[in-house]
C-alpha positions as CSV (number, residue, x, y, z in Angstrom):
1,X,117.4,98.0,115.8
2,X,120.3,96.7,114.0
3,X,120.2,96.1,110.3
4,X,122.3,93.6,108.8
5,X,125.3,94.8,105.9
6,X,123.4,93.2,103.5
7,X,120.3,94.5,103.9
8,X,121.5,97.7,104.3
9,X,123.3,97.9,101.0
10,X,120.2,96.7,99.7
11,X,118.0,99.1,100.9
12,X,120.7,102.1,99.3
13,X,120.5,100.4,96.3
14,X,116.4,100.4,96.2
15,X,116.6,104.5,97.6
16,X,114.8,105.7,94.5
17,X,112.0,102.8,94.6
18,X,110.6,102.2,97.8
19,X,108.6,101.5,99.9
20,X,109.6,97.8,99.5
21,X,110.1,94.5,101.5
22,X,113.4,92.7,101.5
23,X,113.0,89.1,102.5
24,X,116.6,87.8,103.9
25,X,116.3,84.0,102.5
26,X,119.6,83.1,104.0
27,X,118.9,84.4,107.4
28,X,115.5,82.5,107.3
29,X,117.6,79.1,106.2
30,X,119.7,79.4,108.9
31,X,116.9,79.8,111.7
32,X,114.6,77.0,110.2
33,X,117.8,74.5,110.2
34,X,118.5,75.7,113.8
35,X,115.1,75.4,114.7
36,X,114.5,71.8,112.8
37,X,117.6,70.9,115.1
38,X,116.1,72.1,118.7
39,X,113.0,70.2,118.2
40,X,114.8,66.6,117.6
41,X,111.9,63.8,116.6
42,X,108.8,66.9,117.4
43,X,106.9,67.4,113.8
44,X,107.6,71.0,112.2
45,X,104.3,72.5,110.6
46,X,104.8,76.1,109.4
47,X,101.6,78.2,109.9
48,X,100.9,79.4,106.7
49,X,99.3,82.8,107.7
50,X,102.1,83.9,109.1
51,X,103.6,84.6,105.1
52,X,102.2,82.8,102.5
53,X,105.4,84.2,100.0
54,X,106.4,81.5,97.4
55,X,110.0,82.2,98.1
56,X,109.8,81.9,102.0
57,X,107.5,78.7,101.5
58,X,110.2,77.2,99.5
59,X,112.5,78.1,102.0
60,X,111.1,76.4,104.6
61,X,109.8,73.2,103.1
62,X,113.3,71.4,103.7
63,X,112.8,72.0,107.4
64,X,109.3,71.5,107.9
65,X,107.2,68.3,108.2
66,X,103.9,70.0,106.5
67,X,102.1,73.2,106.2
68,X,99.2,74.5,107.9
69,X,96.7,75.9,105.9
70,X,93.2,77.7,106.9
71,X,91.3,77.7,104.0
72,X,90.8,76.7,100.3
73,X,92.9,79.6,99.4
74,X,95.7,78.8,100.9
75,X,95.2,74.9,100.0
76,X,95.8,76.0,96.8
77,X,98.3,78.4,97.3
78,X,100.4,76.1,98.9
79,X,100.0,73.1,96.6
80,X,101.1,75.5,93.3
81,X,104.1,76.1,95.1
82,X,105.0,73.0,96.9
83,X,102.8,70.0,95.2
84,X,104.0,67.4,97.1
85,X,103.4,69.1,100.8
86,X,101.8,67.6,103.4
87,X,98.6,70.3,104.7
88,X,97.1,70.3,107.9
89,X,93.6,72.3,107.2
90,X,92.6,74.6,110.6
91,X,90.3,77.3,111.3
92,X,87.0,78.1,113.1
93,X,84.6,78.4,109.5
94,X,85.5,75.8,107.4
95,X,83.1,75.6,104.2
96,X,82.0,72.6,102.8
97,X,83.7,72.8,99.7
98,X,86.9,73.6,102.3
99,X,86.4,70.0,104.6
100,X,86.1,67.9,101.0
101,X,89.3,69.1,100.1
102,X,92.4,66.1,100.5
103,X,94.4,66.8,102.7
104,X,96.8,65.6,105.1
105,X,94.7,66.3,108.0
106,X,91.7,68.4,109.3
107,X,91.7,70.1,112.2
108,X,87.7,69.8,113.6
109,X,86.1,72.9,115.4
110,X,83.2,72.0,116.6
111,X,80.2,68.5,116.6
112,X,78.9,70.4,113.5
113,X,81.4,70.6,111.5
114,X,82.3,66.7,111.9
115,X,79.1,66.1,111.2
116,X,79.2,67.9,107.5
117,X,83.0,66.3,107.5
118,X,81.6,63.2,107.4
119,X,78.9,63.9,105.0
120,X,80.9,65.6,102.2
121,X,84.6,64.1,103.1
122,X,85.7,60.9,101.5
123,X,88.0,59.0,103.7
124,X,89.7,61.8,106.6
125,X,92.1,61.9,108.7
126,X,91.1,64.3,111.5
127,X,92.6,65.7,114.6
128,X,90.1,67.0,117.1
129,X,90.9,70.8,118.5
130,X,90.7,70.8,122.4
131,X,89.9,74.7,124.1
132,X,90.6,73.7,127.5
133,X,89.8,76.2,130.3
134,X,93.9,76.5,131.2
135,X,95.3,79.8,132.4
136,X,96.8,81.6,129.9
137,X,98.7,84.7,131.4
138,X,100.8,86.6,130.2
139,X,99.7,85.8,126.3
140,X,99.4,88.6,123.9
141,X,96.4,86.4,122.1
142,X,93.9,83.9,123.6
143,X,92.7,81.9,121.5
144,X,91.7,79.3,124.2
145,X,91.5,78.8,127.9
146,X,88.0,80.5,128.2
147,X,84.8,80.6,125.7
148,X,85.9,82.0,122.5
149,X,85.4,80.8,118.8
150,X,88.0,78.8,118.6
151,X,87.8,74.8,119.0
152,X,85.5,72.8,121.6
153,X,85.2,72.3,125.0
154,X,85.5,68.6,126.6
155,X,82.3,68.6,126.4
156,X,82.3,69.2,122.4
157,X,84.9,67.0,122.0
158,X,83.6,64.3,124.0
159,X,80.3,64.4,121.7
160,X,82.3,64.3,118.4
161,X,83.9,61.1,120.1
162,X,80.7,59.7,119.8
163,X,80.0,60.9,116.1
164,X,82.8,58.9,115.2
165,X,81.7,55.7,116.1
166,X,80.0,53.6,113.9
167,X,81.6,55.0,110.8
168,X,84.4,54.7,108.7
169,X,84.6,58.3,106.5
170,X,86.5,60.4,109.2
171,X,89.5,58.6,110.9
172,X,90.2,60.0,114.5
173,X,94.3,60.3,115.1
174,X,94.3,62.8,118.3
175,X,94.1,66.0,118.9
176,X,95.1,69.5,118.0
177,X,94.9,72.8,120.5
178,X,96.4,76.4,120.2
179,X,95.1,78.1,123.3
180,X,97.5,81.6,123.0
181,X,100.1,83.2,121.0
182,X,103.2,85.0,122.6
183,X,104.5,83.0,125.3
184,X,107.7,82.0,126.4
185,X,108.8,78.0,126.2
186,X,108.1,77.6,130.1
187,X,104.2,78.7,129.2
188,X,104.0,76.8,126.2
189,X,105.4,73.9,128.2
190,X,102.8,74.4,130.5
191,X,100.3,74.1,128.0
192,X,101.3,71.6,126.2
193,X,101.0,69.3,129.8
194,X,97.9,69.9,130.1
195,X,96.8,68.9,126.5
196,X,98.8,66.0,126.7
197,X,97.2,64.8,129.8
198,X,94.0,65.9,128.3
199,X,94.6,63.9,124.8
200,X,96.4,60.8,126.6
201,X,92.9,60.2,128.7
202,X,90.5,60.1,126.0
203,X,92.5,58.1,123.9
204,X,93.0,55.9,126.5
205,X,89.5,54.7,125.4
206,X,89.7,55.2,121.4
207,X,91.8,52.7,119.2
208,X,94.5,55.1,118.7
209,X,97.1,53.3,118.7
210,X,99.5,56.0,117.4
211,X,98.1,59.2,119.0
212,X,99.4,62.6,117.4
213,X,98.8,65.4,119.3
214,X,99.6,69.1,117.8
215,X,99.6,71.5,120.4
216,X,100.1,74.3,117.9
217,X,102.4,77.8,118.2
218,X,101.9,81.1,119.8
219,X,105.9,81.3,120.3
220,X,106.9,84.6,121.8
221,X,108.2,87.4,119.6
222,X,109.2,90.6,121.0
223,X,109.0,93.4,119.2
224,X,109.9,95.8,122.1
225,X,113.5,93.9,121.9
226,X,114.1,92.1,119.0
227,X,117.5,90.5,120.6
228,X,115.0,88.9,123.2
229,X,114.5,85.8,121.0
230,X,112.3,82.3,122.0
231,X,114.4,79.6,123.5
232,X,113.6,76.8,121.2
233,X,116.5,75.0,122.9
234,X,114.4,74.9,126.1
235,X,111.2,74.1,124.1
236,X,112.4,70.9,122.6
237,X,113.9,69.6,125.1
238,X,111.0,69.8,127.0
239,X,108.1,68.7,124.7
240,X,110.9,66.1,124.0
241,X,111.0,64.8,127.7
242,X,106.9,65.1,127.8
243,X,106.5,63.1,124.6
244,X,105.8,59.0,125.3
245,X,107.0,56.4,123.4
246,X,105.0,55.9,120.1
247,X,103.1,59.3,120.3
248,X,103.9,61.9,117.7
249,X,104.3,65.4,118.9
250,X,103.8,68.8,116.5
251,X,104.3,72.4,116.7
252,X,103.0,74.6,114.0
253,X,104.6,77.9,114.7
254,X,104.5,81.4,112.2
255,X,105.5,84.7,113.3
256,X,108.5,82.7,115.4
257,X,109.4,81.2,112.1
258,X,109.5,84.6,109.9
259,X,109.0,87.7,111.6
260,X,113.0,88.1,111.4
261,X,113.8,87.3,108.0
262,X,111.4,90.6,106.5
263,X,112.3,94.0,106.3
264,X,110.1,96.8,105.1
265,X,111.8,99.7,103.7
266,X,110.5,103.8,103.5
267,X,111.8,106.9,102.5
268,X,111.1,110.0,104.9
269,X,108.9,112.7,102.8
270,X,108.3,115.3,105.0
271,X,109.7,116.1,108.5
272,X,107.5,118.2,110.2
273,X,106.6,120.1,113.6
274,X,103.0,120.0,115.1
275,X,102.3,121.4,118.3
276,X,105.4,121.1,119.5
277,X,105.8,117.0,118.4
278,X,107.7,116.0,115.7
279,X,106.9,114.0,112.6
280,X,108.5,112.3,110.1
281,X,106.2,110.9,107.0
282,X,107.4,108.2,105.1
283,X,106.5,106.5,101.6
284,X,104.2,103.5,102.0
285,X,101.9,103.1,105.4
286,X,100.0,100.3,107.2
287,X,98.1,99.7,104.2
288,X,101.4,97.7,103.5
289,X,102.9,96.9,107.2
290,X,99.3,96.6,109.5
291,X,101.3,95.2,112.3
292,X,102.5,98.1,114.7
293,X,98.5,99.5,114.7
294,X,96.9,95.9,114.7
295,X,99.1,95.0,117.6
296,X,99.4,98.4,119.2
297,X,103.0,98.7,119.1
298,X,106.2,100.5,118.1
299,X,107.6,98.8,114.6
300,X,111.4,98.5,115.4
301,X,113.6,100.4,112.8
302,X,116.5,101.6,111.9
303,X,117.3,104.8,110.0
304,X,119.9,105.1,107.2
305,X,121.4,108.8,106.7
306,X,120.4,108.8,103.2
307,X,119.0,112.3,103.4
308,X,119.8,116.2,103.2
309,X,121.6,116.9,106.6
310,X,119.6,119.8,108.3
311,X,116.2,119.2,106.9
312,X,115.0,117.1,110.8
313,X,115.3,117.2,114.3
314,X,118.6,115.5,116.4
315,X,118.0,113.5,118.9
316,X,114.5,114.3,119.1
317,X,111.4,112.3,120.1
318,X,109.9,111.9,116.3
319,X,106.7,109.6,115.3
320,X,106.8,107.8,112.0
321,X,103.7,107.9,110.0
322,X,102.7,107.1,107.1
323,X,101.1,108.3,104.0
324,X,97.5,107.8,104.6
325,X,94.5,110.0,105.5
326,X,94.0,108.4,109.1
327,X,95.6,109.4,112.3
328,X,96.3,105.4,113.1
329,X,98.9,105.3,110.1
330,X,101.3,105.5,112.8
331,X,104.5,102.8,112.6
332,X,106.1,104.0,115.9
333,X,105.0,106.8,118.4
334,X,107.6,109.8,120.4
335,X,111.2,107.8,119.6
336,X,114.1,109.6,120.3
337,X,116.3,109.9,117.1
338,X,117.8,112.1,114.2
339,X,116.3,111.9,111.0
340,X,116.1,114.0,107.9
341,X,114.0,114.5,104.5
342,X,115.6,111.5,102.1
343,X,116.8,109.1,104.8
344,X,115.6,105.3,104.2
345,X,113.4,103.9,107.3
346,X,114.2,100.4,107.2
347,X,111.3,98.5,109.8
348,X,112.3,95.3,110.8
349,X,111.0,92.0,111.7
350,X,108.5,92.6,108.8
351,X,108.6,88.9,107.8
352,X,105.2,87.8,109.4
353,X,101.5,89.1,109.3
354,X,102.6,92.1,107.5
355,X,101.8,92.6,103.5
356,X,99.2,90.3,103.8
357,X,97.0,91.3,106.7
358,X,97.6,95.0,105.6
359,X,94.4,96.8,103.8
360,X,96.4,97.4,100.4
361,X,93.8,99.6,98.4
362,X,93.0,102.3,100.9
363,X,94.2,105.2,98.8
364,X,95.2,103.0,96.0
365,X,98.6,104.0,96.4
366,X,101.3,101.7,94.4
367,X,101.9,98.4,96.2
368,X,105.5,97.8,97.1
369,X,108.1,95.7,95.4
370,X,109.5,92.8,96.8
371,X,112.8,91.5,96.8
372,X,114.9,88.7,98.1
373,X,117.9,87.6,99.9
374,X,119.5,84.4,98.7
């Protein structure tokens, strides 16, 4: 892939202290702005899990409408760095230390946990999540649409309508749903439909008067072709044609947010031939980047000619592994190229569910540093 001028000069500057991420603070500003602008009047939430970094968090927060968090952790995490932001709390196995926390709102899983939310919360806003048995094709993740862990079926959520009556500790104002990750907007519209016609008929019989309806992320990102980008034009207008008149509408997206504003950055070790394939080992490893082996994919990259000339292969099919003792420390499998001993590897779109999903002790070898773009 292409690497911008000023990453690049970065990365030659780092040579002799990598592996490293470089987060591109100005490219990320200029996406959130144009993304804050697609969406017109839809809510912004930024998905916390995605990058939790300070610096990207800070970033964001002039764009976004709140945060959404998934656990006491990141509660925390979030309000040292941005005390005044408004948090959404999700996941499927919220403690009960986790549902007293205050927060903006709670996103309910399942009859059980409202019934310990109402025991332990003080007054709570809640939104109820919806797994509607939709079709979900084509998504890379399901996190609904069939039986899986996450949220309730009508059923459920018709039963924790009934909870809620007859008290006043857990306020109902709609409902939440993220059924799949990696769709384009014409599948996420899709969705979004049918969890709006969903929502709009049970709180045709609730006092909601102003119904809020998250119908979460799962934007596509390509890392096969990182110039095939989501149309978030396309998106807002049309969850801006499907909203009605006093409803509020939100979109917590993650990966779409960040993924392109991260860079991680190697130096090849060794080149190497083995049984006829070629290799090229790098500093650093998935115990810093887990997303090519977690997702099963080729890391896009781009190679700077750093290196002795002569010491690789040109224009050779080369896999780039990593340093540690496991044959799935693998960032991107048979890819033609020319590469030698001392070039920088610089893998892109490193800026979501990289370091922090990534198994960072295996091997205990040193973490990366981190620097920033502004």
């Amino acid at each position: 892939m292409n690497i911008p001028d000023r990453v690049r000069e970065r990365a030659e500057r780092l040579a002799d202290a990598l592996p490293a991420y470089v987060y591109d603070l100005a490219s990320l500003d200029r996406h959130a702005a144009a993304v804050r602008r697609a969406l017109h009047g839809v809510e912004l939430y930024y998905a916390v899990k995605a990058n939790p970094d300070p610096a990207l968090l800070h970033t964001l927060a002039p764009y976004t409408d709140g945060f959404e968090v998934s656990s006491g952790g990141e509660v925390a995490h979030v309000r040292s760095v941005l005390p005044d932001a408004r948090l959404a709390l999700g996941g499927p196995g919220k403690t009960d230390a986790e549902l007293a926390l205050d927060v903006h709102r709670v996103h309910v899983e399942s009859p059980g946990e409202l019934r310990r939310l109402v025991e332990v919360a003080g007054p709570a806003d809640a939104l109820l999540r919806v797994n509607l048995a939709v079709p979900v094709d084509g998504a890379s993740l399901a996190m609904g649409g069939g039986a899986t862990p996450f949220g309730m079926d009508p059923d459920g959520v018709r039963e924790c309508l009934d909870l809620l009556r007859g008290q006043n500790r857990v306020r109902l104002r709609g409902f939440h749903a993220h059924l799949a990750s990696g769709l384009r907007a014409p599948g996420l519209l899709d969705l979004a439909k049918a969890v709006l016609a969903f929502g709009r008929d049970l709180a045709s019989g609730q006092e909601l008067p102003d119904l809020e309806i998250n119908v979460g992320g799962g934007m596509a990102v390509s890392y096969q072709d990182p110039e095939e980008l989501f149309d978030w034009e396309a998106y807002g207008r049309g969850l801006e044609g499907l909203r009605d008149p006093g409803e509020t509408l939100r979109v917590e997206p993650g990966r779409a947010l960040t993924a392109y504003c991260g860079w991680y950055l190697t130096r090849v070790i060794d080149v190497k031939r083995v049984h006829g394939e070629v290799f090229a080992v790098v500093t650093g490893g998935t115990h810093h980047l887990r997303t090519p082996v977690a997702k099963g994919h080729d890391q896009p990259f781009a190679v700077l000619p750093t290196g002795r000339p002569g010491t690789g292969p040109t224009d050779e099919p080369v896999t780039v592994a990593g340093q540690l003792c496991t044959p799935k420390d693998v960032f991107a499998r048979k890819v033609p190229m020319s590469v030698n001993v001392g070039d920088i590897v610089a893998f892109g779109m490193a800026g979501a569910y990289a370091w922090t999903i990534s198994h960072h002790d295996f091997l205990m070898h040193p973490r990366p540093g981190f620097h920033y773009l502004t």
